[in-house]
PDB file with one MODEL, atoms N, CA, C and O in Angstrom:
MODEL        1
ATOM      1  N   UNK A   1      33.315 -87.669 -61.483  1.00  0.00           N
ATOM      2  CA  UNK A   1      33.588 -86.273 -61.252  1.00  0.00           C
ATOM      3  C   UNK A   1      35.088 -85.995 -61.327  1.00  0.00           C
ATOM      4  O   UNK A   1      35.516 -84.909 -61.717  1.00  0.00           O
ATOM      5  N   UNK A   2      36.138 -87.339 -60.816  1.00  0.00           N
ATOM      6  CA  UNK A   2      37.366 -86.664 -61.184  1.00  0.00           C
ATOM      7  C   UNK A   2      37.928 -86.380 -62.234  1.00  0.00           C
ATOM      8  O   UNK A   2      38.809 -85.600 -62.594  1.00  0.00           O
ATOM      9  N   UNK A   3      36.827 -87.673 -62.999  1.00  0.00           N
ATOM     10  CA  UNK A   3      37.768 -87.940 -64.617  1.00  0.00           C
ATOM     11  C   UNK A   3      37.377 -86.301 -65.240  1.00  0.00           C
ATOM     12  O   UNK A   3      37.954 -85.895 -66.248  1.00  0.00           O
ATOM     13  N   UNK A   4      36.336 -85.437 -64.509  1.00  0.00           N
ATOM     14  CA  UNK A   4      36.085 -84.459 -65.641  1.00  0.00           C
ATOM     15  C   UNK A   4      37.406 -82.993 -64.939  1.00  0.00           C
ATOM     16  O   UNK A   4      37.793 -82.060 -65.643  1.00  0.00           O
ATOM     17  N   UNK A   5      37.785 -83.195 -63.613  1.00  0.00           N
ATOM     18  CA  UNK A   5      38.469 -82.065 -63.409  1.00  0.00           C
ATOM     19  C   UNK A   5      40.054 -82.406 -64.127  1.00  0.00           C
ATOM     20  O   UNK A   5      40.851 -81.510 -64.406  1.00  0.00           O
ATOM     21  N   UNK A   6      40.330 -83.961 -64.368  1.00  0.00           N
ATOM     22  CA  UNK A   6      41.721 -84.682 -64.800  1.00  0.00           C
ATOM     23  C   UNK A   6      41.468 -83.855 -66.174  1.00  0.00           C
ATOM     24  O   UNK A   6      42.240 -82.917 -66.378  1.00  0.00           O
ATOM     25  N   UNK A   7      40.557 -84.090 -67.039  1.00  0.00           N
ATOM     26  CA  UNK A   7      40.276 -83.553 -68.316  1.00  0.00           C
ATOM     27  C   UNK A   7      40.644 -82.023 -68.942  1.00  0.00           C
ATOM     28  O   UNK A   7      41.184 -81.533 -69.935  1.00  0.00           O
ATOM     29  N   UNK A   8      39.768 -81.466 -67.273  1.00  0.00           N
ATOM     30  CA  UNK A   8      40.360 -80.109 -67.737  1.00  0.00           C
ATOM     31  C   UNK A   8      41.868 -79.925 -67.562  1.00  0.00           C
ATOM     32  O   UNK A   8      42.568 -79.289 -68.350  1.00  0.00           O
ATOM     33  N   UNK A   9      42.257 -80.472 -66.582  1.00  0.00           N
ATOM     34  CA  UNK A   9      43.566 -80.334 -66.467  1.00  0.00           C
ATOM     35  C   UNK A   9      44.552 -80.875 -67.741  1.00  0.00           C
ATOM     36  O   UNK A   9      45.628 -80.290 -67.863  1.00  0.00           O
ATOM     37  N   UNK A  10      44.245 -81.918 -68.651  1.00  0.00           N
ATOM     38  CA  UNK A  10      44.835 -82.500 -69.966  1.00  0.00           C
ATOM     39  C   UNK A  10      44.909 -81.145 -70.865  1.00  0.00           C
ATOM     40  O   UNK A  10      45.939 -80.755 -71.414  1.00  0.00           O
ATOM     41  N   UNK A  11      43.282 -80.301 -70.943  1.00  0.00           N
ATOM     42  CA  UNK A  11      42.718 -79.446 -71.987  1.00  0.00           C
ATOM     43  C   UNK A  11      42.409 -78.308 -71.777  1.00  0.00           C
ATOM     44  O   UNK A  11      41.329 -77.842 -72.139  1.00  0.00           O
ATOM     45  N   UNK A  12      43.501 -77.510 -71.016  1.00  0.00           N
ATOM     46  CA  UNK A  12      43.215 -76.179 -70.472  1.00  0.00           C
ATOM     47  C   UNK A  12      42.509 -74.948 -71.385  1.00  0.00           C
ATOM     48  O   UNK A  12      42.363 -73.818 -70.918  1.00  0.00           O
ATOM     49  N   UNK A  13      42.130 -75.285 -72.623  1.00  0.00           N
ATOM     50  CA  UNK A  13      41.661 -74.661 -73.159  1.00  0.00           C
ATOM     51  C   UNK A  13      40.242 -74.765 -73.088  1.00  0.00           C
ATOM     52  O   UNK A  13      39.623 -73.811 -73.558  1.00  0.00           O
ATOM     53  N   UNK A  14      39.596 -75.695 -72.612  1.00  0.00           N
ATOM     54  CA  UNK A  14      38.086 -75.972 -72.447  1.00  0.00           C
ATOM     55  C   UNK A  14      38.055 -75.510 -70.647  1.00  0.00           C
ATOM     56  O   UNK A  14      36.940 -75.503 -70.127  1.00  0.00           O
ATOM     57  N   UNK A  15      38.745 -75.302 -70.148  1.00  0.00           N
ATOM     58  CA  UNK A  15      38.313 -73.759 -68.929  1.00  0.00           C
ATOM     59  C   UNK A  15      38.054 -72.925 -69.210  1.00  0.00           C
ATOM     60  O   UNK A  15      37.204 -72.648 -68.364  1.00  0.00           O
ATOM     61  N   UNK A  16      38.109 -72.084 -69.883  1.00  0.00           N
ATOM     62  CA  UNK A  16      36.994 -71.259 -70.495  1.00  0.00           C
ATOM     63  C   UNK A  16      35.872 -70.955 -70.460  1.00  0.00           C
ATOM     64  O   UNK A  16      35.184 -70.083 -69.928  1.00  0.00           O
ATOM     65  N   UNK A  17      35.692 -72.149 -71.377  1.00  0.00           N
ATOM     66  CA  UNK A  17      34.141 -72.638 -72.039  1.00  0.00           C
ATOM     67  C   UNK A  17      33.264 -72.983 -70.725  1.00  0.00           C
ATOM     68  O   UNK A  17      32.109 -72.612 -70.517  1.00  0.00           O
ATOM     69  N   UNK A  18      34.007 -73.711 -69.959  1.00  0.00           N
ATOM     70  CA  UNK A  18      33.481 -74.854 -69.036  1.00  0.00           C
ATOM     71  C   UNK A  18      32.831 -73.307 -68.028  1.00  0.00           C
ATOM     72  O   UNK A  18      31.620 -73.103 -67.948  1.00  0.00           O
ATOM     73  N   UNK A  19      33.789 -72.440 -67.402  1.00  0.00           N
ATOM     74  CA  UNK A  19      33.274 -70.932 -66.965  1.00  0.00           C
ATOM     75  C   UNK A  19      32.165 -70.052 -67.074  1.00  0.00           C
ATOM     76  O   UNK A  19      31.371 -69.528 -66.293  1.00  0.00           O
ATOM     77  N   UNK A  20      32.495 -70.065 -69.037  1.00  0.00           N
ATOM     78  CA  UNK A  20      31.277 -69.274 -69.271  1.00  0.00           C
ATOM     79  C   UNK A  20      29.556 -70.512 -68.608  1.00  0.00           C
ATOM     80  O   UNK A  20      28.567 -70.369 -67.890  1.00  0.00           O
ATOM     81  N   UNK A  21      30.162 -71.541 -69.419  1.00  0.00           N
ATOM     82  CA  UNK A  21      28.609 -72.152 -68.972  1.00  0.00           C
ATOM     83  C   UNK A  21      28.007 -72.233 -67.583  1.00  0.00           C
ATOM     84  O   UNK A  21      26.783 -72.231 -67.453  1.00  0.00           O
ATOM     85  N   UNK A  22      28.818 -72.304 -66.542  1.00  0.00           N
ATOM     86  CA  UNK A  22      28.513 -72.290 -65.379  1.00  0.00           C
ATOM     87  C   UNK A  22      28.171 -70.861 -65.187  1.00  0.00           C
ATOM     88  O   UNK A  22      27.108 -70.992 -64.580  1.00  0.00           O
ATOM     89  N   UNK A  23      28.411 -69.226 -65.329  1.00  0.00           N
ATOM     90  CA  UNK A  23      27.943 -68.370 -65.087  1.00  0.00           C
ATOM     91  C   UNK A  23      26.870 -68.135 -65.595  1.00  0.00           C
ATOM     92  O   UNK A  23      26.120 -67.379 -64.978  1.00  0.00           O
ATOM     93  N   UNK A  24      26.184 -69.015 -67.609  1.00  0.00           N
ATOM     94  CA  UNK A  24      25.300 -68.589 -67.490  1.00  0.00           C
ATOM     95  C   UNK A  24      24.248 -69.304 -67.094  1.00  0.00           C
ATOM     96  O   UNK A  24      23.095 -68.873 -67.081  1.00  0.00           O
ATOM     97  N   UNK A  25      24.670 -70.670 -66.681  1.00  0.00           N
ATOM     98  CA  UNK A  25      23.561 -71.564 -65.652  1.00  0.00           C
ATOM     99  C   UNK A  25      23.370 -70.669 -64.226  1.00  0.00           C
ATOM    100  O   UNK A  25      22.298 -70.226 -63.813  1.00  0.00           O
ATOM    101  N   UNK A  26      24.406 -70.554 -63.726  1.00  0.00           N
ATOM    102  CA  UNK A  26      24.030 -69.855 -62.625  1.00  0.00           C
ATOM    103  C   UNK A  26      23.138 -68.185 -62.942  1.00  0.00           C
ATOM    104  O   UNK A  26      22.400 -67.576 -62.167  1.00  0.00           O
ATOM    105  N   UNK A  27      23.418 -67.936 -63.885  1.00  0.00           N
ATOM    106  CA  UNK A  27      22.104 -66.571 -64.257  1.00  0.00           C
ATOM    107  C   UNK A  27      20.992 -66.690 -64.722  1.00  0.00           C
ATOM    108  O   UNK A  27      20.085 -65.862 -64.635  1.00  0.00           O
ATOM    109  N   UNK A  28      20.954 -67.962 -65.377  1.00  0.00           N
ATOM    110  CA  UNK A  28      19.619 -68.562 -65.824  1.00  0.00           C
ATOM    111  C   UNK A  28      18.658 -68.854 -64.666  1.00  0.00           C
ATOM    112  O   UNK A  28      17.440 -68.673 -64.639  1.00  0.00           O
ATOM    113  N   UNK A  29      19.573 -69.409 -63.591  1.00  0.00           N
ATOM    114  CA  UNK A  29      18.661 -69.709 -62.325  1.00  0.00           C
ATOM    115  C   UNK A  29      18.252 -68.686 -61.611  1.00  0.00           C
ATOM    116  O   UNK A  29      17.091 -68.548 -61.227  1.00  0.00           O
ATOM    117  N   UNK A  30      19.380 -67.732 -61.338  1.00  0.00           N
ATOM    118  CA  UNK A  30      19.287 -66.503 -60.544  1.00  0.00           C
ATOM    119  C   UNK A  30      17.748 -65.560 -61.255  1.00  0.00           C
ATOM    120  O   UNK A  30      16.797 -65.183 -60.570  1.00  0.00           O
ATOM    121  N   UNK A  31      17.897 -65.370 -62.722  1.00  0.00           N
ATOM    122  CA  UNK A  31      17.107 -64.646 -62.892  1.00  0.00           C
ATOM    123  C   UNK A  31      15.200 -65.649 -62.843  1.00  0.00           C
ATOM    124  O   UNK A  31      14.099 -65.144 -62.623  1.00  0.00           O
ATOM    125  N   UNK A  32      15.471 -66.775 -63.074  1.00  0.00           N
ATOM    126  CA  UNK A  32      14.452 -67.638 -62.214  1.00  0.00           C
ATOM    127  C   UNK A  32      13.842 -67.295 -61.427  1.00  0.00           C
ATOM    128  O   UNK A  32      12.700 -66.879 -61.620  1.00  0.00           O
ATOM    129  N   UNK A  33      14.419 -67.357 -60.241  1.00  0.00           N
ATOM    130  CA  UNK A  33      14.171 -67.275 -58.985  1.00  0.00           C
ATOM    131  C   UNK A  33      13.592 -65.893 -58.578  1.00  0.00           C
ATOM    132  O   UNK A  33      12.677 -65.568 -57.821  1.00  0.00           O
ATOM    133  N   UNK A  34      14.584 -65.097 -59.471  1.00  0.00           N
ATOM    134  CA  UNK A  34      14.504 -63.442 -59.269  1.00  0.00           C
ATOM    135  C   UNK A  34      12.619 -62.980 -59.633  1.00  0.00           C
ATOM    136  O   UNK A  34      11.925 -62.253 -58.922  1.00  0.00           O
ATOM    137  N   UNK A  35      12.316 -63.469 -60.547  1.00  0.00           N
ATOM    138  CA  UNK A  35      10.668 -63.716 -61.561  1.00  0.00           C
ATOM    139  C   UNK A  35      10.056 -64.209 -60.877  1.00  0.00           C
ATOM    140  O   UNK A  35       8.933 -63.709 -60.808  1.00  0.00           O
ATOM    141  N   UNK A  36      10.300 -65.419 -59.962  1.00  0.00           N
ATOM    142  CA  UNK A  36       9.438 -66.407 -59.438  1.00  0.00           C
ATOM    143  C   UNK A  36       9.106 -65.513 -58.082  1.00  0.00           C
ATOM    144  O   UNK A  36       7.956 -65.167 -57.815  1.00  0.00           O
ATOM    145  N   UNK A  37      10.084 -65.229 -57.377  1.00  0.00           N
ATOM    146  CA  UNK A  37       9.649 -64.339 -55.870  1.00  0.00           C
ATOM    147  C   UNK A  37       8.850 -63.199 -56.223  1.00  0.00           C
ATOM    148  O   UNK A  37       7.712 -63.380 -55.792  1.00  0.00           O
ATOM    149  N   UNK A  38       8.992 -61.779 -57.000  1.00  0.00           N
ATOM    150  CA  UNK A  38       8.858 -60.798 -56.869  1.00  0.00           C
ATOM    151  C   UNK A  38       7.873 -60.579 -57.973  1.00  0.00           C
ATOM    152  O   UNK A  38       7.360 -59.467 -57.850  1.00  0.00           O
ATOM    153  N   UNK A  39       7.336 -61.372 -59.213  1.00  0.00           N
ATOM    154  CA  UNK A  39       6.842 -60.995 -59.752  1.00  0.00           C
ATOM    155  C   UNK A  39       5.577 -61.568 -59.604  1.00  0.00           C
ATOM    156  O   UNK A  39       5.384 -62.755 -59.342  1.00  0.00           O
ATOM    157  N   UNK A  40       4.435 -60.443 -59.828  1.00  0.00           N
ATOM    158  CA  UNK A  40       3.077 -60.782 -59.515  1.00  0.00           C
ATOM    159  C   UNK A  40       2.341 -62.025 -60.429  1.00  0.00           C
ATOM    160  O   UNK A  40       1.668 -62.927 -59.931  1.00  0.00           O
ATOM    161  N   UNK A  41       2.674 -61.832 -62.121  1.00  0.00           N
ATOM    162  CA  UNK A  41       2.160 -62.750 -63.072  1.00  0.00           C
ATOM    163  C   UNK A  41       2.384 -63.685 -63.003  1.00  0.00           C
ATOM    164  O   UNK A  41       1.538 -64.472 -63.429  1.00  0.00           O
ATOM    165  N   UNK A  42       3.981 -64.381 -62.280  1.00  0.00           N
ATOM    166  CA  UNK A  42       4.515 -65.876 -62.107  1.00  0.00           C
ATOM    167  C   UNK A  42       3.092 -66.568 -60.450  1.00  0.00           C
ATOM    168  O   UNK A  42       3.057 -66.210 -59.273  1.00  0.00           O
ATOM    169  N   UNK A  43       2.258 -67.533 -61.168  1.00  0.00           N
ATOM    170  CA  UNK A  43       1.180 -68.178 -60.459  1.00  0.00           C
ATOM    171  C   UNK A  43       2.291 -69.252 -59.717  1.00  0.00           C
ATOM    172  O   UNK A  43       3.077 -69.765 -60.513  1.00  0.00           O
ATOM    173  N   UNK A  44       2.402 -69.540 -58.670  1.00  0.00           N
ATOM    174  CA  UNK A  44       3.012 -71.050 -57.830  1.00  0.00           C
ATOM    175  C   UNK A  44       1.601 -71.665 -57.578  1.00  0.00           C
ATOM    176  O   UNK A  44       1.373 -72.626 -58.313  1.00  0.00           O
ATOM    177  N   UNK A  45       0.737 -71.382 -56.832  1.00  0.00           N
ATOM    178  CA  UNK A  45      -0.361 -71.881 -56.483  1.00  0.00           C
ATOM    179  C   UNK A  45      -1.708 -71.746 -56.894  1.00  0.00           C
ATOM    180  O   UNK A  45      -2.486 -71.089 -56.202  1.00  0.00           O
ATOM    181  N   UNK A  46      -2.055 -72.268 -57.892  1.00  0.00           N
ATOM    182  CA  UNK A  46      -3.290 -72.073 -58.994  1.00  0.00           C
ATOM    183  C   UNK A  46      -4.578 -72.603 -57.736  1.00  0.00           C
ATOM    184  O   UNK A  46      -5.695 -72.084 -57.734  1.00  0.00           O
ATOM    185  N   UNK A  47      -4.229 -73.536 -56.879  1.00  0.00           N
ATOM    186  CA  UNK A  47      -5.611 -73.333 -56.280  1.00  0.00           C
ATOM    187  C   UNK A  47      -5.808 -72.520 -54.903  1.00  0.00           C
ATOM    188  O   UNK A  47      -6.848 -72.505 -54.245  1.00  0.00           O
ATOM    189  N   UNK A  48      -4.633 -71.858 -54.599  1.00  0.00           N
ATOM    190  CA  UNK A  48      -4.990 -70.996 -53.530  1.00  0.00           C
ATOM    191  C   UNK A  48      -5.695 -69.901 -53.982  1.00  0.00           C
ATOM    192  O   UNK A  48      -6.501 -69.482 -53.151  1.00  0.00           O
ATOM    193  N   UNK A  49      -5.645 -69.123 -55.333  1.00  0.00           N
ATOM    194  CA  UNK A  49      -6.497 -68.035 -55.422  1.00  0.00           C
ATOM    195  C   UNK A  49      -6.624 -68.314 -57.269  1.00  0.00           C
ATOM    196  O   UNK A  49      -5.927 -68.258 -58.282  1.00  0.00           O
ATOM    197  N   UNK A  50      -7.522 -68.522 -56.986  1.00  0.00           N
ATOM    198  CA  UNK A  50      -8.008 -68.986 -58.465  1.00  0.00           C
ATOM    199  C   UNK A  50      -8.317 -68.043 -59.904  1.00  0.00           C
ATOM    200  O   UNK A  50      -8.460 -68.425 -61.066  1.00  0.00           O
ATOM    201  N   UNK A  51      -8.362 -66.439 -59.220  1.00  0.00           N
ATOM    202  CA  UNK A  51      -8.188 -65.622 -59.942  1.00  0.00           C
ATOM    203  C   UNK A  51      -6.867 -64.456 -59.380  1.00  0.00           C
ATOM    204  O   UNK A  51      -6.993 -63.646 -58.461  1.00  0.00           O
ATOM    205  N   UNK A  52      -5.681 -64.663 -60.200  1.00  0.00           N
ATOM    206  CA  UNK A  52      -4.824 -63.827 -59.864  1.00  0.00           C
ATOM    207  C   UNK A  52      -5.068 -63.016 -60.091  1.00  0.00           C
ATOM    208  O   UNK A  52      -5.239 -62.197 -59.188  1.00  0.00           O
ATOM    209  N   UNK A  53      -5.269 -62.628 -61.478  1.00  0.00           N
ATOM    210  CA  UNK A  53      -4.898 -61.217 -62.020  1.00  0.00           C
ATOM    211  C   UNK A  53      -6.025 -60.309 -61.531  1.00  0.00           C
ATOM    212  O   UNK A  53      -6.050 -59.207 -62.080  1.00  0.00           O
ATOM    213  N   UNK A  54      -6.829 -60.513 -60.743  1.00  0.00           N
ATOM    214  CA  UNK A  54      -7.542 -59.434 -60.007  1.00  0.00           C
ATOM    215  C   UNK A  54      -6.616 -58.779 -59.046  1.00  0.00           C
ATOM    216  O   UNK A  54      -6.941 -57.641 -58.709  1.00  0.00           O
ATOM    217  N   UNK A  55      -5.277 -59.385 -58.421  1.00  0.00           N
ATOM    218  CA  UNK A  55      -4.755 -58.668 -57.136  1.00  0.00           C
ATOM    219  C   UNK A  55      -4.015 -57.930 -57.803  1.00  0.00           C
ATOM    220  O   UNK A  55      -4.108 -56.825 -57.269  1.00  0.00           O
ATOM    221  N   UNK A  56      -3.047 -57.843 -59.004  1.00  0.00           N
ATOM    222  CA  UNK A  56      -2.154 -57.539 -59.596  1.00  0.00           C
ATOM    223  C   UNK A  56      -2.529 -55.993 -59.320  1.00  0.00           C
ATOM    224  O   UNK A  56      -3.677 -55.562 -59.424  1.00  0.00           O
ATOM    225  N   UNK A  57      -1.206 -55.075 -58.889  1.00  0.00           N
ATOM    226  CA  UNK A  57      -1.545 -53.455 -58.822  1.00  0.00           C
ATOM    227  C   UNK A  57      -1.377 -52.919 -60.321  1.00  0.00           C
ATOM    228  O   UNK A  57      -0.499 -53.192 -61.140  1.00  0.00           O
ATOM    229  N   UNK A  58      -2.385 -52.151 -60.419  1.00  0.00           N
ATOM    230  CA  UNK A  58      -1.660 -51.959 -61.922  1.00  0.00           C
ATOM    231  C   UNK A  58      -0.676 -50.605 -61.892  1.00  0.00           C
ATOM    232  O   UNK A  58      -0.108 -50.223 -62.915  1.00  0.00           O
ATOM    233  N   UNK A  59      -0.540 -49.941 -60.642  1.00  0.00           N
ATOM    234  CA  UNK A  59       0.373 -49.003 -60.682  1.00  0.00           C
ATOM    235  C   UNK A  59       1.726 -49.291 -60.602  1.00  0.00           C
ATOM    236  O   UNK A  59       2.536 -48.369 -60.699  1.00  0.00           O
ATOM    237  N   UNK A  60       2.147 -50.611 -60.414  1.00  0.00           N
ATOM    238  CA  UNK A  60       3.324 -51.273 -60.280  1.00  0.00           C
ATOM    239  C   UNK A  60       3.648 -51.794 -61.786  1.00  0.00           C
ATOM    240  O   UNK A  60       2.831 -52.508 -62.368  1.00  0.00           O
ATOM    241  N   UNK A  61       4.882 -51.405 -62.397  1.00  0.00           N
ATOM    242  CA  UNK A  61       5.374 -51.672 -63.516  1.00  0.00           C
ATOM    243  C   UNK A  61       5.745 -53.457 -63.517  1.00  0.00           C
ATOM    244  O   UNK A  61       6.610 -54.001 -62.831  1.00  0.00           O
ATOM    245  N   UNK A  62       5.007 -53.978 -64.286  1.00  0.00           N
ATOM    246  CA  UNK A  62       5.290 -55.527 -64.341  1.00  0.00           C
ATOM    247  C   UNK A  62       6.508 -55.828 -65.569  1.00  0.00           C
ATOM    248  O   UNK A  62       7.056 -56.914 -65.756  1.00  0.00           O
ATOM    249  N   UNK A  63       6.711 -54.788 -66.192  1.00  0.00           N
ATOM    250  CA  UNK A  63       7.894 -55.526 -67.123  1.00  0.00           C
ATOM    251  C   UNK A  63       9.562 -55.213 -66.406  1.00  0.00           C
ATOM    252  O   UNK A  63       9.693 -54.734 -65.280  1.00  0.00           O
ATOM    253  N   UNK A  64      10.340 -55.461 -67.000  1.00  0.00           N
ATOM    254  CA  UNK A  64      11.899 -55.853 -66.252  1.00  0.00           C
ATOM    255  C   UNK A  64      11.942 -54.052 -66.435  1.00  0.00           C
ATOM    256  O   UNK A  64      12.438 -53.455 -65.480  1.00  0.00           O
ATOM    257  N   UNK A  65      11.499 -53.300 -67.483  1.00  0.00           N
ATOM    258  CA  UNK A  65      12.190 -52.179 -67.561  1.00  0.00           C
ATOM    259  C   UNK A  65      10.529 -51.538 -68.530  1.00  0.00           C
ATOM    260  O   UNK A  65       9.956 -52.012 -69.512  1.00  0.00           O
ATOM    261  N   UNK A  66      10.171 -50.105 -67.533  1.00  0.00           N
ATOM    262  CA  UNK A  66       8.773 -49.461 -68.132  1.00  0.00           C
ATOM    263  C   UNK A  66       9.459 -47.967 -68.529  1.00  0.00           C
ATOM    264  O   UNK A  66       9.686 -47.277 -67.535  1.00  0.00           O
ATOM    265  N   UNK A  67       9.757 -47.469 -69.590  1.00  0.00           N
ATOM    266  CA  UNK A  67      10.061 -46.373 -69.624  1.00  0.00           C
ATOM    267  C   UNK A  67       8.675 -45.359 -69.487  1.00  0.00           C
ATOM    268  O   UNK A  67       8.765 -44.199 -69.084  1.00  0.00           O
ATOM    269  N   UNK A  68       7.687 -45.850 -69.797  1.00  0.00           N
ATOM    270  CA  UNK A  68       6.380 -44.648 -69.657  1.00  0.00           C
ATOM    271  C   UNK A  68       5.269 -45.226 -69.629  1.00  0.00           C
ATOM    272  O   UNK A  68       4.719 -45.498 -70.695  1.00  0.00           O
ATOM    273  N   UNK A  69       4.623 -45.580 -68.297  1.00  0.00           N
ATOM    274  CA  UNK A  69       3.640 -45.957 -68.043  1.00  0.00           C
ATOM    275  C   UNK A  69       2.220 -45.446 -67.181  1.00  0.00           C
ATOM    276  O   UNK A  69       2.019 -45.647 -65.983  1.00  0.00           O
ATOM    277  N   UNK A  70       1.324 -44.747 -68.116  1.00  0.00           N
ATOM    278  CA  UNK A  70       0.128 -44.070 -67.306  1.00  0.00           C
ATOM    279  C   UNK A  70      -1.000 -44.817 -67.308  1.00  0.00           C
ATOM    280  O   UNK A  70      -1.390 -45.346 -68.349  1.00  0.00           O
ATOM    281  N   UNK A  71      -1.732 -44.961 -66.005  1.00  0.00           N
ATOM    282  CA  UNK A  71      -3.153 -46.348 -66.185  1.00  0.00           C
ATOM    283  C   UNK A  71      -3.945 -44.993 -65.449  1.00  0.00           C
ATOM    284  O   UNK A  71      -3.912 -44.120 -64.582  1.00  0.00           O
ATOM    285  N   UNK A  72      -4.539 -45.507 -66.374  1.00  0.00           N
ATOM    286  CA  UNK A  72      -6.464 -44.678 -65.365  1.00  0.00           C
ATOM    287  C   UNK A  72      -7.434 -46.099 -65.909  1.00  0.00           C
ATOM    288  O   UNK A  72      -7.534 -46.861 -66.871  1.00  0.00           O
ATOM    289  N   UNK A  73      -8.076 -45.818 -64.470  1.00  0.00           N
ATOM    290  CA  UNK A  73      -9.191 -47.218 -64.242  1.00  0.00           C
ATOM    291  C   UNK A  73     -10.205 -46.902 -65.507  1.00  0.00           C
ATOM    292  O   UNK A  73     -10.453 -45.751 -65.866  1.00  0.00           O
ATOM    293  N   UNK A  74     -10.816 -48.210 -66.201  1.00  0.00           N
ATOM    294  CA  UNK A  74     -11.828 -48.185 -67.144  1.00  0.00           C
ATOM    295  C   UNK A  74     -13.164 -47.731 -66.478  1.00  0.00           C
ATOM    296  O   UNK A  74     -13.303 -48.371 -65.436  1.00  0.00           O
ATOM    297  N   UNK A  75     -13.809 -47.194 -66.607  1.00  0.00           N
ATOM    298  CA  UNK A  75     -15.416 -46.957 -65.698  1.00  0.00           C
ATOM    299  C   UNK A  75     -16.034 -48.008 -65.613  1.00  0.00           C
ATOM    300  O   UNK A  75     -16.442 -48.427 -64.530  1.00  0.00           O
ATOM    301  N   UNK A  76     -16.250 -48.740 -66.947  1.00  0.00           N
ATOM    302  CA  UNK A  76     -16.933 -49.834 -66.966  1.00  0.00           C
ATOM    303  C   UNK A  76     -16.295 -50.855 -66.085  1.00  0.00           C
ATOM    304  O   UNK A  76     -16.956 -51.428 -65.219  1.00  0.00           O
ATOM    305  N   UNK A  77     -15.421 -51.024 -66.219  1.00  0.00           N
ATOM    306  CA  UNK A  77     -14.679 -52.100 -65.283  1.00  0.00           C
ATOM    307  C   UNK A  77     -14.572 -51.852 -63.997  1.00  0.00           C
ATOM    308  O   UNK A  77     -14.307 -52.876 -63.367  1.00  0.00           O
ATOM    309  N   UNK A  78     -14.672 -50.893 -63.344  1.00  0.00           N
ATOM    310  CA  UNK A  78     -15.091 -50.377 -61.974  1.00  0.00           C
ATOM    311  C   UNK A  78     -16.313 -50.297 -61.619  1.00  0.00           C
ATOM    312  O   UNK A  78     -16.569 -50.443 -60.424  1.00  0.00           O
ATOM    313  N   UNK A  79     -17.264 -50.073 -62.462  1.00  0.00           N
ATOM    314  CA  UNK A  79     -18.988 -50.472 -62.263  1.00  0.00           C
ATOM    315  C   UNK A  79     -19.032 -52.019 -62.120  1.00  0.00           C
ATOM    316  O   UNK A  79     -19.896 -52.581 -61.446  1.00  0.00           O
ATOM    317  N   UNK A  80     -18.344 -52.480 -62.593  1.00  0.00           N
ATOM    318  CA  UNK A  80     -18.442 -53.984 -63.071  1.00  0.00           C
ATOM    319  C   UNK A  80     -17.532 -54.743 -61.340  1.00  0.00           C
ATOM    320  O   UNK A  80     -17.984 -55.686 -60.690  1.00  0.00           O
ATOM    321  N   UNK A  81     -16.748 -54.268 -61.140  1.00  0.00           N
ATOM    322  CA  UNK A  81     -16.404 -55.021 -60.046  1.00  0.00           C
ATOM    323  C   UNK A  81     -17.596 -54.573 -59.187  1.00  0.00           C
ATOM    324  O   UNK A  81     -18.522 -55.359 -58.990  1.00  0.00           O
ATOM    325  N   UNK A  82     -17.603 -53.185 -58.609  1.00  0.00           N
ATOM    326  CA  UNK A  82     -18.752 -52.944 -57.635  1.00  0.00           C
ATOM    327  C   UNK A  82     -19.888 -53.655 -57.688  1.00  0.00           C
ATOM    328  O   UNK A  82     -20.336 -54.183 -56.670  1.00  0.00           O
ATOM    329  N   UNK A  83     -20.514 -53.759 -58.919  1.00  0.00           N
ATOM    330  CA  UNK A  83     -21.871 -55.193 -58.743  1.00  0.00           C
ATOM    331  C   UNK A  83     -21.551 -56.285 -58.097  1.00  0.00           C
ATOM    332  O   UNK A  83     -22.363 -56.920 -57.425  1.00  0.00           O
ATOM    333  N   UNK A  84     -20.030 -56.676 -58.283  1.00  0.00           N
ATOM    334  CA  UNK A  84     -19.392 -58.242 -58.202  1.00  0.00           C
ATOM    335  C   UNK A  84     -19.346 -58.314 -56.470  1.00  0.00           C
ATOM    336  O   UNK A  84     -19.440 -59.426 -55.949  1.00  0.00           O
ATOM    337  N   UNK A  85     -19.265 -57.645 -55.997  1.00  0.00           N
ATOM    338  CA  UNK A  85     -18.556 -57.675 -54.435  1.00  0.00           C
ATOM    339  C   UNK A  85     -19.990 -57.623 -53.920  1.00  0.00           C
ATOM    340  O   UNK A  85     -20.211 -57.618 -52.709  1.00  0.00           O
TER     341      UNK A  85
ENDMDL
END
């Protein structure tokens, strides 16, 4: 680890570089994490509920950015759960 801070110090021109990559590792993770908590489609636990996409709201916009989004329930697919339950 020292030989790499001695380095930069030889090659001040690779501080920079060395910057950008660490901000976009650190955004690569951030936005990770950001997907993994809050978003409904990211599964962590496939055997706690074995069918997700039944909980999913569909009035809640799942992409990063929805400029126009209107849902009305299918009939059939609402007859179709009511048998199921």
């Amino acid at each position: 680890m020292f030989g790499f801070f001695s380095l930069l110090r030889k090659r001040k021109e690779l501080i920079p570089i060395v910057g950008l990559m660490a901000v976009a590792a650190s955004a690569a993770t951030a936005t990770s994490l950001y997907f993994l908590t809050t978003k409904s489609d990211v599964i962590v636990n496939r055997r706690g509920n074995p069918t997700p996409w039944e909980n999913i709201d569909p009035k809640k916009p799942q992409k990063l950015m929805t400029v126009t989004q209107k849902w009305e329930p299918v009939e059939e697919l609402q007859l179709l759960k009511r048998f199921t339950k």
